[in-house]
N, C-alpha and C positions, 0 to 999 in steps of 0.2 A: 504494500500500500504506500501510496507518497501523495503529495498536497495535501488538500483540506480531509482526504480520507484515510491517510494517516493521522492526521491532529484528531479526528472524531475518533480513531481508537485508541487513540491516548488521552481523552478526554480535553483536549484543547479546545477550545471555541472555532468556529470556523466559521468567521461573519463574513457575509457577503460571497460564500462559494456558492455555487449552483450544485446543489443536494443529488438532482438527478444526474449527476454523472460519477463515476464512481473513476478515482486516478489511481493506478498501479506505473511501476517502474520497471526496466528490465535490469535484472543484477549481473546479465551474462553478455560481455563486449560485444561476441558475433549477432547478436537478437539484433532487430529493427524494432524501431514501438510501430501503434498500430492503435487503430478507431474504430470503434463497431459503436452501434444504437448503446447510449449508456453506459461505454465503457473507453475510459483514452492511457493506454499501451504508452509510456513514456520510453524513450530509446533510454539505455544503458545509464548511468549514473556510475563517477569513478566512486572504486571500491573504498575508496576514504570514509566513501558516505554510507558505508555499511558497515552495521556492528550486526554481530549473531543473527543475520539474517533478517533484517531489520534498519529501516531507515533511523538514522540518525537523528531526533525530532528536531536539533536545531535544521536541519537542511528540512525537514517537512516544513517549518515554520517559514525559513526564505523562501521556498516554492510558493507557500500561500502567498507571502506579501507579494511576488511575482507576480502572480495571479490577476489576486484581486485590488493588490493597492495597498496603501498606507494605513488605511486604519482598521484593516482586518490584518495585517498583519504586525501591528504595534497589539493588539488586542490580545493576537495569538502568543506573542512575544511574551507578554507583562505575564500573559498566564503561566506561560511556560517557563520562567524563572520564579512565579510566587511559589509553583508547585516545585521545583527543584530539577525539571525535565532536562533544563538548558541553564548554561550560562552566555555571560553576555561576549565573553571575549567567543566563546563555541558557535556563537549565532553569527559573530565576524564572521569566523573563519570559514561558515556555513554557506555565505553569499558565496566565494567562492569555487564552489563547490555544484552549481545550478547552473551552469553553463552561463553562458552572450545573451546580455537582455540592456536596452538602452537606459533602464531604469535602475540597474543593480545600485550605481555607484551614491544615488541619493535616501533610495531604501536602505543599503548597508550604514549611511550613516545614520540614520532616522532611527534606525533598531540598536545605537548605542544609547539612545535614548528611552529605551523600555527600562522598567521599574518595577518590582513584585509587590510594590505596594499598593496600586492597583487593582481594585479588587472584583472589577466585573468589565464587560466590552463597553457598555457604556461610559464609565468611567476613564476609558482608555481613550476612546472617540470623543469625550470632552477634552482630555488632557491634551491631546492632537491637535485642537483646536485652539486650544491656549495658547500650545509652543508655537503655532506658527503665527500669532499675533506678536512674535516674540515679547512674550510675559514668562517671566520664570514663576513656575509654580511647583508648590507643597506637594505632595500627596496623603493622605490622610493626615491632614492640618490640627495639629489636636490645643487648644483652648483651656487654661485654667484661670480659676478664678475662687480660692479658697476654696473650698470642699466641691464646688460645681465646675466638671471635667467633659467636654465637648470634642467629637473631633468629626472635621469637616470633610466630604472626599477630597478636595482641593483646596488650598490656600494661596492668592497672590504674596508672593515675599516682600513684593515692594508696594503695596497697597491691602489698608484695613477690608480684603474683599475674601469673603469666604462662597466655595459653588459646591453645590449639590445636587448629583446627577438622581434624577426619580422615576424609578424605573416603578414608583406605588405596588413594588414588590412585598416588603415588608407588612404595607396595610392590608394588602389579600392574605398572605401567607397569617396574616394572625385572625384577621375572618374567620380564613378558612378554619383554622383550629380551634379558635375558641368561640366563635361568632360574631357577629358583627359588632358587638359591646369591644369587645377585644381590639379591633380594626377601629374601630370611633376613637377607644382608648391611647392607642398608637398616634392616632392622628392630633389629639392632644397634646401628647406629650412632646409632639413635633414641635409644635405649636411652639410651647412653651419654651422647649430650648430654643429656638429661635428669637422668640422677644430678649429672654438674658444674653444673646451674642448680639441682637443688636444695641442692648442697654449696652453693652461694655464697647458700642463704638463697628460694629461690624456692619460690611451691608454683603446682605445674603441674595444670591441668587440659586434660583431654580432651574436646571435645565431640563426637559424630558427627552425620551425616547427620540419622538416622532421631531421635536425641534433640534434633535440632530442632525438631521436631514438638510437642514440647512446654516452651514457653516456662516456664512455670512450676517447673518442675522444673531447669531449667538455672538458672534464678536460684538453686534455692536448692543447688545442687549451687556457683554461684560463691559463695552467701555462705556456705556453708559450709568453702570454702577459704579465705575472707577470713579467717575466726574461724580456722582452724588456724593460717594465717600473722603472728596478732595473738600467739597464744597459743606458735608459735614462736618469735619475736622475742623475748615476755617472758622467757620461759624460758634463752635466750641472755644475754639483759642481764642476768637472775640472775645465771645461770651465772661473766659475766664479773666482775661486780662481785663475787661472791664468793671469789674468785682472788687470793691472797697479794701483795700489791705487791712487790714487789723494788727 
C-alpha cells in the first residue's frame, strides 16, 4: 500500500485523497505500475523506502502531500509525529525518496514545519493558514491565571489573539453520551472560559470546518481581530494612564 492508502492503514488522516481509488507500489525494479477501475499500480519505489515489506510512513506521508497539496499533507505530517510514526528530519529525507515532482522543493520545506502538537486536520488547516499570513503561532496556547488554566488550539506570539478550530465535536460527543443536558453543559462551560480569557485581555476567534474552505476570509477574519486586540490594548493603557495616582 502507498499514499493516502497507506496513511489509512496506519491510521493517519488522509484529507482531501479520493477514497475511491485505492494506491499500491511496486517493491520489484523490473514491474511497471499500472491502472485499472479503482486501482493505481505505482512503478517501483527505491528500496530505501522499504522497511519489512512495508512503506516507510514518512514516504507514505510525502506521496500524500504530493498528491493532494499542503494541507493534507501538513495534516498527515503533524499526525504522524504526534503518534510517533515519523520524525521530522525522516519526513526530509522522505521527499527524496518520491521521485521528480515540480512541487517537492516547497512541500519538503512546509513539512519542516509540522508539529505533534496538533491535534486534529483541522487544527493543522488553520495553523497552515496562519503561517502563511506569516504570523508565528503557538500550538496548544495554554493560559494561567491563579488556579484558572486554559489552553487554546493556537496562540498568536506577537499579538493578545487566541483561535479555536470547532469542529462542535466535543458538544455531540457529550450528547451523545450523556444527553443533551451534557452537550448544553459543555457548551457552557465554553462559554465561560471564554468570557475569563477575554477579561484577562484576549480576543478569541472561532474558526469552523466548513470556513476553512476559504483561506482568505479567515485571514482576514484573524487580522481583523489583530486590529480589535491592538485597538483594545490602547484603549486600556489610556484608560490606565488616565487614572489618578495615589
Amino acid at each position: 500500500a502507498s499514499h493516502h492508502s497507506e496513511l489509512l492503514r496506519l491510521g493517519l488522516p488522509a484529507y482531501a485523497a479520493d477514497l475511491s481509488v485505492v494506491h499500491l507500489c511496486r517493491s520489484d525494479p523490473t514491474k511497471q505500475g499500472r491502472r485499472r477501475r479503482g486501482v493505481m499500480v505505482h512503478s517501483p519505489v527505491p528500496a530505501a523506502a522499504i522497511k519489512d515489506r512495508r512503506l516507510l510512513p514518512a514516504v507514505a506521508v510525502a506521496q500524500h502531500a504530493v498528491a493532494v497539496g499542503a494541507q493534507g499533507g501538513l495534516a498527515a505530517a503533524d499526525a504522524g509525529l504526534r503518534t510517533g510514526l515519523l520524525t521530522t528530519e525522516g519526513l526530509d529525507d522522505a521527499f527524496g525518496l518520491v521521485g521528480a515532482h515540480r512541487d517537492i522543493p516547497m512541500l519538503r520545506a512546509l513539512m519542516r514545519f509540522a508539529d505533534a502538537r496538533s491535534e486534529s486536520v483541522g487544527e493543522s488547516r488553520l495553523r497552515l493558514i496562519v503561517h502563511l499570513m506569516r504570523l508565528e503561532v503557538i500550538p496548544q496556547f495554554e493560559v494561567r491565571d491563579g488556579s484558572f488554566v486554559a489552553r487554546a488550539d493556537l496562540g498568536l506570539r506577537d499579538h493578545p489573539v487566541l483561535l479555536e478550530f470547532d469542529g462542535f465535536v466535543k458538544y455531540r460527543r457529550a450528547a451523545a453520551t450523556d444527553g443533551w443536558r451534557a452537550g448544553r453543559d459543555e457548551l457552557v462551560a465554553e462559554k465561560v472560559r471564554e468570557d475569563r480569557l477575554r477579561a484577562l485581555g484576549f480576543t478569541v476567534v472561532r474558526v469552523t470546518w466548513h470556513e476553512l474552505d476559504d483561506p482568505d476570509q479567515v485571514a482576514k477574519t484573524i487580522r481583523a481581530a489583530i486590529k480589535r486586540a491592538t485597538v483594545s490594548k490602547g484603549a486600556t493603557e489610556r484608560l490606565v494612564s488616565a487614572q489618578p495616582s495615589r
